[in-house]
C-alpha positions in Angstrom: 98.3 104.3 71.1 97.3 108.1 71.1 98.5 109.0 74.5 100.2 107.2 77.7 99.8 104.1 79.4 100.9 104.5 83.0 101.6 101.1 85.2 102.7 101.5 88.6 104.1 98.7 91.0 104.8 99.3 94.8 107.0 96.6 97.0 108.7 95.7 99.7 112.5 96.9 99.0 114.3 93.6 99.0 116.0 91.7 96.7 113.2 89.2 96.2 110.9 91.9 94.3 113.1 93.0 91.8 112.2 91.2 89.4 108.5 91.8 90.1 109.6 95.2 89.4 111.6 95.0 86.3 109.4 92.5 84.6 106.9 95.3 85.0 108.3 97.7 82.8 109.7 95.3 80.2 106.4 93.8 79.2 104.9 97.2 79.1 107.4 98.7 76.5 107.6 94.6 74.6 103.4 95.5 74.7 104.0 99.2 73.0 106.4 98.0 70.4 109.8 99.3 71.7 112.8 97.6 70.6 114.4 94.9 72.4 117.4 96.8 72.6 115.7 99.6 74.2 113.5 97.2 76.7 117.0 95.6 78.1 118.6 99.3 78.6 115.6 100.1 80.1 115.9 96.7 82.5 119.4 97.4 83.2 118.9 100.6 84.6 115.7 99.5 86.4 117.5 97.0 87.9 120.9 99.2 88.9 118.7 101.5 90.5 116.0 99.5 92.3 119.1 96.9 93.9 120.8 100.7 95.1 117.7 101.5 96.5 117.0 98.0 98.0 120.8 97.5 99.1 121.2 101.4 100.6 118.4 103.6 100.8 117.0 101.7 104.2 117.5 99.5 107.2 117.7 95.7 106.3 113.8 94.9 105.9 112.1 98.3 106.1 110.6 100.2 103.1 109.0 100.3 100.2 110.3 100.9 96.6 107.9 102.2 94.0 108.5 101.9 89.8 106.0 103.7 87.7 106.7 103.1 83.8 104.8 105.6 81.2 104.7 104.9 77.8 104.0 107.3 74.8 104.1 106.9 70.9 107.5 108.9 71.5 109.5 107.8 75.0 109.3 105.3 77.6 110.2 106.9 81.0 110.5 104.7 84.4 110.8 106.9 87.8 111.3 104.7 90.9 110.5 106.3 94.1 111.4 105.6 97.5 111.5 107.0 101.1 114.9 106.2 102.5 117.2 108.2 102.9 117.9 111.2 100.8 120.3 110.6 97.6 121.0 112.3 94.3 122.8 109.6 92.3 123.0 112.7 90.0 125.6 114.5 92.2 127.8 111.4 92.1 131.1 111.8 90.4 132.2 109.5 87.2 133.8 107.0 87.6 137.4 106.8 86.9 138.0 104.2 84.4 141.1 104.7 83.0 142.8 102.4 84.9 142.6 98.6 84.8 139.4 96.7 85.9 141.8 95.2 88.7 142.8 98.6 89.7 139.7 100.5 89.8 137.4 100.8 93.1 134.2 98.6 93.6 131.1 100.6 92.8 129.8 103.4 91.0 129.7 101.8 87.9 125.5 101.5 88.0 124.9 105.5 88.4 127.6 105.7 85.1 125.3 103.2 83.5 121.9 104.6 84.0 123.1 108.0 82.9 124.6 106.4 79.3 121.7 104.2 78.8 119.1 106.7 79.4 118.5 109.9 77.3 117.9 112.0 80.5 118.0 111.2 84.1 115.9 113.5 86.5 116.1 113.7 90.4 114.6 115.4 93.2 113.7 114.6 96.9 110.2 116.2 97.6 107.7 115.3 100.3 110.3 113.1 102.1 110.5 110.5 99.1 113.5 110.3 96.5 112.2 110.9 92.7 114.6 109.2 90.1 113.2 109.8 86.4 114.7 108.2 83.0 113.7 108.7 80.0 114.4 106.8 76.9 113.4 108.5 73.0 112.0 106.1 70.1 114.6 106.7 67.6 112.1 108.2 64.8 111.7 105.3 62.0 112.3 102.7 64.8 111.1 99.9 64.1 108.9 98.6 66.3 110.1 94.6 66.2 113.7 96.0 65.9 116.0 92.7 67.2 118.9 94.3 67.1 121.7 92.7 68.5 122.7 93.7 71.7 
């Protein structure tokens, strides 16, 4: 591959199409070589941030979510893109988790997540439509069959 692949998959935001969505951008990186380790960080995140989309972002049945996945000799990066309602996950605070699992509050665990599995996160709201970027690097001298254990 000398330059990008692009694949881009547009939904209805519900539950029932996430895995149309992640299984989008994990055969595109298994297709370009990237390490299975990379293409289940890559799914996690995907999926964290497609079900906030899905489970927040709109009324119950309304809306589309977007996932565009480019690939590159050097980087994977997946931005998903939706028109609900306006929301930097960036701006949310880390979670506390010095306490017991027991003791800690529900959520905010998959904004954490995405921002440790990704090597940079990117978001803006432009043209009334919520813009979440994530990037992950090949590690230079990856190999491209890597089966790592997770």
């Amino acid at each position: 591959m000398t330059g990008g692949v692009t694949r881009r998959l547009t939904v209805p935001a519900t539950l029932g199409h996430l895995e149309a969505l992640t299984s989008m951008v994990t055969g595109l990186l298994r297709e370009h070589g990237f390490p299975e380790k990379t293409i289940f960080e890559m799914d996690l995140a995907v999926d964290e941030a497609c079900t906030n989309i899905i489970r927040y972002a709109y009324t119950p049945g309304e809306g589309e979510v977007t996932v565009e996945c480019t690939v590159t000799p050097t980087s994977a990066t997946v931005c998903i893109i939706d028109s609900g309602h306006p929301f930097d996950p960036l701006a949310v605070e880390p979670p506390d988790l010095s306490g017991g699992v027991e003791d800690r509050p529900i959520g905010g665990l998959g904004v954490h997540l995405i921002r440790n599995l990704m090597d940079t996160v990117t978001y803006e709201y432009s043209g009334g439509k919520n813009i979440l970027c994530m990037t992950r690097f090949r590690k230079p001298g990856e190999p491209a069959s890597e089966s790592d254990h997770l």
